[in-house]
C-alpha positions in Angstrom: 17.1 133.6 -194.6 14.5 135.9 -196.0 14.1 133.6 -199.1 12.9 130.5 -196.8 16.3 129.3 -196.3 16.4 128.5 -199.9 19.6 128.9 -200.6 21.9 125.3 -201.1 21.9 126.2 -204.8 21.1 130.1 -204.9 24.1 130.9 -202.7 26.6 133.2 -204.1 28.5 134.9 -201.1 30.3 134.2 -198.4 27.4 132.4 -196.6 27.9 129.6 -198.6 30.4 128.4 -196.1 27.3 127.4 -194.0 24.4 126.7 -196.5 26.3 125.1 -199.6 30.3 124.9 -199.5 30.2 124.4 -203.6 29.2 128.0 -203.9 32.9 129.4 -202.7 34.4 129.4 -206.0 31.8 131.1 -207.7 33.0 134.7 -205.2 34.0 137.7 -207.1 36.0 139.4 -204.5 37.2 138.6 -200.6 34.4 139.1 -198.4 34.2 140.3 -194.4 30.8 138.7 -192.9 28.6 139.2 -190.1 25.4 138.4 -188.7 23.3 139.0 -185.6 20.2 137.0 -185.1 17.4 138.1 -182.0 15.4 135.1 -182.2 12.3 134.1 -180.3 12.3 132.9 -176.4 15.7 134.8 -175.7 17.6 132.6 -178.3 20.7 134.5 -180.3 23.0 133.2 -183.1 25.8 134.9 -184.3 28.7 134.6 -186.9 31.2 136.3 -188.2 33.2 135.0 -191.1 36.0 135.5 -194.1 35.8 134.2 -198.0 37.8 134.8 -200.9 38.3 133.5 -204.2 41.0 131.5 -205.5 42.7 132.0 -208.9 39.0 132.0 -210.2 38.9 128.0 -209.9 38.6 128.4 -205.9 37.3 129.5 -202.9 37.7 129.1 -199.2 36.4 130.4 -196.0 36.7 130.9 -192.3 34.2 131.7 -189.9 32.7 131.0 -186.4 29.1 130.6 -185.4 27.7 131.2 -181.8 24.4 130.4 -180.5 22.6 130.0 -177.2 20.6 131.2 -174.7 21.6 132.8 -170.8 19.7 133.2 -167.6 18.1 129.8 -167.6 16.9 128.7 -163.7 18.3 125.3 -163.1 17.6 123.2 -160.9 19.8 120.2 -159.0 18.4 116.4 -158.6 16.7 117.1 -155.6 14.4 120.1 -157.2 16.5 122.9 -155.5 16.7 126.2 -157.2 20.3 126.7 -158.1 20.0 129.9 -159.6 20.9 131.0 -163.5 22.6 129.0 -166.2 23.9 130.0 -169.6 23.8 128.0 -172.7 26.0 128.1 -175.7 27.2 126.2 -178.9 30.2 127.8 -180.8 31.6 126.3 -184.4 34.8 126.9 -186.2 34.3 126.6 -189.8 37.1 125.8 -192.3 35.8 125.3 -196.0 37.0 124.7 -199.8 35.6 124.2 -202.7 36.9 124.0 -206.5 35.3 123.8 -209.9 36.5 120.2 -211.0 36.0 121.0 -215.1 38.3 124.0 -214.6 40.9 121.9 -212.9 40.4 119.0 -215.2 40.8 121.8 -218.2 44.6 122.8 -216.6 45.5 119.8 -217.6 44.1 120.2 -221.1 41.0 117.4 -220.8 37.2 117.9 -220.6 38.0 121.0 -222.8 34.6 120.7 -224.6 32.7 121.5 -221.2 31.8 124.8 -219.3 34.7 125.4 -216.7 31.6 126.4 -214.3 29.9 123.2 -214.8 30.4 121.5 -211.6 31.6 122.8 -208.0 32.4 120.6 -205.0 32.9 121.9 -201.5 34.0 120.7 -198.1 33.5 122.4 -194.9 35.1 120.9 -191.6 33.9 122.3 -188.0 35.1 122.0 -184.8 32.1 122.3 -182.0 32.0 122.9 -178.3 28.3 123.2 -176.5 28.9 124.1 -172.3 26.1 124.9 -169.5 27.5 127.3 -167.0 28.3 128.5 -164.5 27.1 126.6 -161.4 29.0 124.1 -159.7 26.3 121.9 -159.3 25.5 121.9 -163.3 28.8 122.2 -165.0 28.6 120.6 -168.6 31.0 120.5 -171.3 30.7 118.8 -174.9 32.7 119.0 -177.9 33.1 117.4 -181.3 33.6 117.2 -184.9 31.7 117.6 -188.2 32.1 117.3 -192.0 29.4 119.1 -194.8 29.6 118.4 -198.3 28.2 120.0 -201.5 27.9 119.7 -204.7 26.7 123.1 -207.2 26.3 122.3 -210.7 25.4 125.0 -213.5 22.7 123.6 -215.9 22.4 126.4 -217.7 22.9 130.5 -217.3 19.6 131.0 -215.8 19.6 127.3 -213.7 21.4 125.8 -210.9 20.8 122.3 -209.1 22.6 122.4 -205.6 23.2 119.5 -203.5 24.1 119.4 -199.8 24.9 116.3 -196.9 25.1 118.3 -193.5 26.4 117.1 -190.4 28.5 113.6 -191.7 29.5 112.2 -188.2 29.0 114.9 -186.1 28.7 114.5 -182.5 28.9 116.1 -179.6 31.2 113.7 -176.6 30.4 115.1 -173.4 31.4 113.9 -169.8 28.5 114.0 -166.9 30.8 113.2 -164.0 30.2 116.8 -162.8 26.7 117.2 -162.4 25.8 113.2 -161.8 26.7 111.2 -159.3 27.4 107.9 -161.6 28.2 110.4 -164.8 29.3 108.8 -167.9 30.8 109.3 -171.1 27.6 110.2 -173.7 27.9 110.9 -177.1 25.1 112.5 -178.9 25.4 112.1 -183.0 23.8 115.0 -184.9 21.3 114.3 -187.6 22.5 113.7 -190.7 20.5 116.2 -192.7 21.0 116.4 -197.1 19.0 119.2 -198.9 18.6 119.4 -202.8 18.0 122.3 -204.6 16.7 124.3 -208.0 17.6 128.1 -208.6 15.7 129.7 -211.7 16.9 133.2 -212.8 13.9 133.9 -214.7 13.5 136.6 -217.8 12.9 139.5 -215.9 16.4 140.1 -215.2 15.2 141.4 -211.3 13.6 138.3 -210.6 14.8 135.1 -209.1 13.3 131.7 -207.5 15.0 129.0 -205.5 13.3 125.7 -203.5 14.7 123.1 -201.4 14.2 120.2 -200.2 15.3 118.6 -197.1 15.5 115.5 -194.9 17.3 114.0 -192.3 18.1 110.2 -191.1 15.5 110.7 -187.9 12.6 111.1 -190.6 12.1 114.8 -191.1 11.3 116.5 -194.1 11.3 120.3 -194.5 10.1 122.4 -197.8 12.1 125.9 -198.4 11.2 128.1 -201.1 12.1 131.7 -201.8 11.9 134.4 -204.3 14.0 138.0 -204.6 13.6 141.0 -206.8 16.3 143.3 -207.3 16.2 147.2 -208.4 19.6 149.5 -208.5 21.1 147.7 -205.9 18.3 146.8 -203.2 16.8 143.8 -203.1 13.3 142.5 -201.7 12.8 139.1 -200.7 10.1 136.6 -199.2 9.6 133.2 -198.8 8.5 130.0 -196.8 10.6 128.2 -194.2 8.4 124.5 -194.3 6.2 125.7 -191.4 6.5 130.1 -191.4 6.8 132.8 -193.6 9.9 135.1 -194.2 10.6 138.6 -195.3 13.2 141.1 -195.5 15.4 142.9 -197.7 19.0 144.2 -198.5 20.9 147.1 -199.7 24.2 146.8 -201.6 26.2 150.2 -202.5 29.2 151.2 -203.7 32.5 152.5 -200.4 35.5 153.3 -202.6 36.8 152.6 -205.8 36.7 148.7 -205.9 34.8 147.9 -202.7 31.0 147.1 -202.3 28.9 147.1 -198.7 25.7 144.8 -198.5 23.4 145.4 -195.5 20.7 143.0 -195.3 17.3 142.2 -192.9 15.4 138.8 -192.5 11.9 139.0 -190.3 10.9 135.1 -189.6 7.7 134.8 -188.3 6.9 132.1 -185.3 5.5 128.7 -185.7 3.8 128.1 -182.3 3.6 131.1 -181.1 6.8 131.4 -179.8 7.9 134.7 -180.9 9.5 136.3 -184.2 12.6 136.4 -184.8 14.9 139.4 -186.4 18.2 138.6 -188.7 20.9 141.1 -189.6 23.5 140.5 -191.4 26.0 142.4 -193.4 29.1 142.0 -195.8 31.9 144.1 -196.4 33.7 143.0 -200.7 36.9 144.2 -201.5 
């Protein structure tokens, strides 16, 4: 997050899961993830995760995302206070991805072309959204979403990314419990695509990234990013279309074959809404 949310074709761990599935294949080791976000007006969003390469022409992943927000005052149809709601939206993440030249190459064609060329990933997600815990405002919703990506290798130091978020994702909720002629709704999520550049530039601690992003409602958002890297810590900033972003990370050796990362993101607010703080960290054995 620190780079601007650059990152559908400069991810390279785990976290690819969420920002570009096509990135999974190109892991080094298993990976343990976690994150805890303290964003502005009370807001949190949390995940926790698993990757792991595949026979070095794979990867896959697992992970669940929570967000939401508690102690809301609610109020029924008539304007009484009804006291404190909670709000939250958990995802179940299932993802794959291959390297289609190195799967084509098994079977001895495109032999003349880097195995790396060209990744394509798939992440499904199951999603449930509820308001609690009030009798008079009692809300459930769930549905199902598909993300697709595409990561293709220009060149050592380049990489284009390429992902559609959210393909018919909805959330189908029923309002019998908190109206009294509730209904069946079904609230479609915006389909979102975001293409990308990564540049590994000369300096061998210095990298760049940019996206691009729009949805079907009209929206366009600009991310771009930058991170330099010394001995294993890293320094990063960026711009996230309408803020800045900072932060930082420190990667270090455990035992004899496994690596911690421990990493910061500081976002700053767009209307004065408040900052918000992002920690994550990885565990790679």
């Amino acid at each position: 997050m620190a780079m601007g949310n650059a990152q559908v074709a400069s991810a390279n761990d785990g976290y690819g899961m969420y920002y570009n599935p096509a990135a999974l294949p190109n892991l080094q080791k298993k990976q343990f993830l976690a994150s805890y976000s303290s964003m502005s007006l009370d807001r949190q969003f949390n995940y926790i995760g698993f990757a792991l390469p595949l026979r070095g022409i794979a990867g896959a992943s697992a992970g669940w995302i929570n967000s939401g927000v508690n102690d809301l005052r609610s109020y029924n149809s008539i304007g009484e206070d009804t006291g404190q709601i909670n709000h939250g939206l958990n995802a179940i993440y299932f993802s794959f991805a291959a390297k289609i030249i190195a799967l084509a190459q098994a079977d001895k064609a495109l032999m003349s072309l880097p195995s790396d060329l060209i990744n394509i990933g798939v992440t499904a997600k199951f999603i449930r959204e509820d308001i609690d815990d009030d009798a008079d405002f009692d809300y459930k919703g769930q549905g199902f979403g598909i993300d697709l990506g595409v990561l293709i290798k220009l060149h050592q130091d380049w990489r284009i990314g390429y992902q559609l978020k959210d393909l018919n994702a909805n959330l189908r909720s029923n309002t019998d419990d908190i109206f009294e002629r509730g209904s069946q709704l079904d609230n479609d999520f915006p389909l979102t695509q975001k293409a990308g550049v990564f540049y590994k530039t000369p300096f061998s601690w210095l990298v760049v990234a940019y996206d691009f992003e729009w949805s079907n409602k009209g929206e366009e958002r600009h991310h771009i990013g930058t991170e330099l890297t010394a001995d294993g810590v890293a320094g990063r900033i960026g711009y996230d279309n309408d803020r800045f972003t900072v932060g930082g990370g420190i990667k270090f050796q455990t035992f004899k074959e496994t690596y911690m990362s421990l990493d910061y993101a500081f976002m700053d607010d767009v209307v004065d809404e408040g900052i918000s703080h992002v920690f994550s960290w990885r565990f790679l054995f």
